[in-house]
Each structure stands twice: as structure tokens, then as C-alpha cells.
N, C-alpha and C positions, 0 to 999 in steps of 0.2 A: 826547752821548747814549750809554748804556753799550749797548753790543750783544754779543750771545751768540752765538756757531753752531757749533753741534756736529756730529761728523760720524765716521765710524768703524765708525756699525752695520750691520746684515748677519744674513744667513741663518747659524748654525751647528749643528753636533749638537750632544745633551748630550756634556760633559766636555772640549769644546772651551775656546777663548779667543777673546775678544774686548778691544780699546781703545778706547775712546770718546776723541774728541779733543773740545776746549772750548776754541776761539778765544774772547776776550775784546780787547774793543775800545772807543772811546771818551774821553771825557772823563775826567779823574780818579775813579778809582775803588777799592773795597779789597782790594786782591788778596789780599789775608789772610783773607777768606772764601769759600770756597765750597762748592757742594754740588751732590751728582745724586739724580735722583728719578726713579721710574718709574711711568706710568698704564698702566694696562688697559683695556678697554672694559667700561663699568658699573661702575667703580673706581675711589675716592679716589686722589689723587697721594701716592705713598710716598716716603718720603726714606731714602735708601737708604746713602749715604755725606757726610758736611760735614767740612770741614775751615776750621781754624783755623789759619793757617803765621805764624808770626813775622816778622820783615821780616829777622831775621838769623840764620835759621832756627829751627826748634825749633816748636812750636807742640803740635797738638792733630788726633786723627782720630779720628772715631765713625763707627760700622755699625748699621744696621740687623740681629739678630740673623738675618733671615733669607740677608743676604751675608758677613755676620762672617766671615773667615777664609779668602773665596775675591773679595772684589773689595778693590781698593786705589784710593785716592782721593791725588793728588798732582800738584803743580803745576811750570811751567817758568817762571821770574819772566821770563827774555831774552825767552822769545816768548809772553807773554802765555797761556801757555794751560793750563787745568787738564785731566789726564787721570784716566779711570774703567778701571785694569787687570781684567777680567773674566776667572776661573779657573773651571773644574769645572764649567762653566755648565749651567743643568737646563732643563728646559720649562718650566718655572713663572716662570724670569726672563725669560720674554718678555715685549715692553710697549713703549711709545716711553717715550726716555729723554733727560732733558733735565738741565742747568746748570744753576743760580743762580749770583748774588751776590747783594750787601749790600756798603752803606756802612760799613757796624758790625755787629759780629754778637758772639753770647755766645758763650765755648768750651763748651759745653754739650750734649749728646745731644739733650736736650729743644728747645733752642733749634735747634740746628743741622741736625736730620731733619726738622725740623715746617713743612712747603711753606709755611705764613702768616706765617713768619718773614722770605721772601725777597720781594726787590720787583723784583730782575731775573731774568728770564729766556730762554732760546736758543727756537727753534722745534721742538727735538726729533729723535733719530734712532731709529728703528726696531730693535729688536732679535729676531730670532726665532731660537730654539731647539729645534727636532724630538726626538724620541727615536729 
């Protein structure tokens, strides 16, 4: 059984930083995909960052236009775990913020941001952000 847990969020101001960590765990699984997304309350789940990694590196990384250029999505194959690098962080990135994988995944923006894509998921960490 593949399991998720994430963990790293936290209180900060804007223009802060934050790392989300993403333990992955389980049975054979595709560590060549994965993805973060963030809900709000009264708010569809956003995908926010996916990535696509090659098995001998190289691969593929898409943003959502509203993180484009301040979070990074990147993984550690030794220890299982994919991380979400959070820069210039604003109020409006606040939300709980969770992992995916997939067995299989398209390297694709469309594929890769679109929450109905993914069939695993973490329980989520908390993110807040003040001004």
C-alpha cells in the first residue's frame, strides 16, 4: 500500500520560506511522478507543482502560473521523498498542502496540475502566511 506524509508546514510572514517534506512509502510505486496541491476552505484542490523525473535523471517540471518562479518541486530517490521549496511566500498561499503520486503519469501541465489525475495521496500540512 503506497502512503504519503507530508510534513514541514508552519506559521510564516509574507516573503518568507518554507519546505514541505513528502515521505513516500510502500509497495512498488512510480517515483517518477509526483505532485503538490493546495485547498482552501470553499475551494477546489489546486495543483500547484508535478513533476516528471526520469529514473536517470532529467525529466520534466510544471507550475502552476500563480507559484511559477517562487516554489520548486524536486525529489531525493535515496530517501524516498519529494520536496515543495516555497520562496517570497504571500497570504494568498495559504491552504493545506498535500502530495500525490501515480503509477503512470503524462509529462504534461495539463495532466500533471489536474488533482483527478492522481490516485495517491498524503493527509496534508498546513501552510499559513500573515502579512
Amino acid at each position: 500500500q503506497v502512503q504519503l506524509v507530508e510534513s514541514g508546514g508552519g506559521s510564516v510572514q509574507a516573503g518568507g520560506s518554507l519546505r514541505l517534506s513528502c515521505a513516500v512509502s510502500g509497495i512498488t510505486y512510480n517515483r517518477n511522478c509526483l505532485g503538490w496541491f493546495r485547498q482552501t476552505p470553499g475551494k477546489a484542490r489546486e495543483g500547484i507543482a508535478g513533476g516528471f523525473f526520469g529514473f536517470f535523471g532529467g525529466g520534466s517540471t510544471h507550475y502552476s502560473a500563480s507559484v511559477r518562479g517562487r516554489f520548486t518541486i524536486s525529489q531525493d530517490n535515496d530517501k524516498n521523498t519529494v520536496y515543495l521549496q516555497m520562496d517570497s511566500l504571500k497570504p494568498e498561499d495559504t491552504g493545506m498542502y498535500y502530495c500525490a503520486t501515480e503509477e503512470r503519469c503524462v509529462s504534461s501541465p495539463s495532466w500533471l496540475l489536474r488533482p483527478a489525475s492522481w490516485g495517491y495521496w498524503g493527509q496534508g500540512t498546513q501552510v499559513t502566511v500573515s502579512s
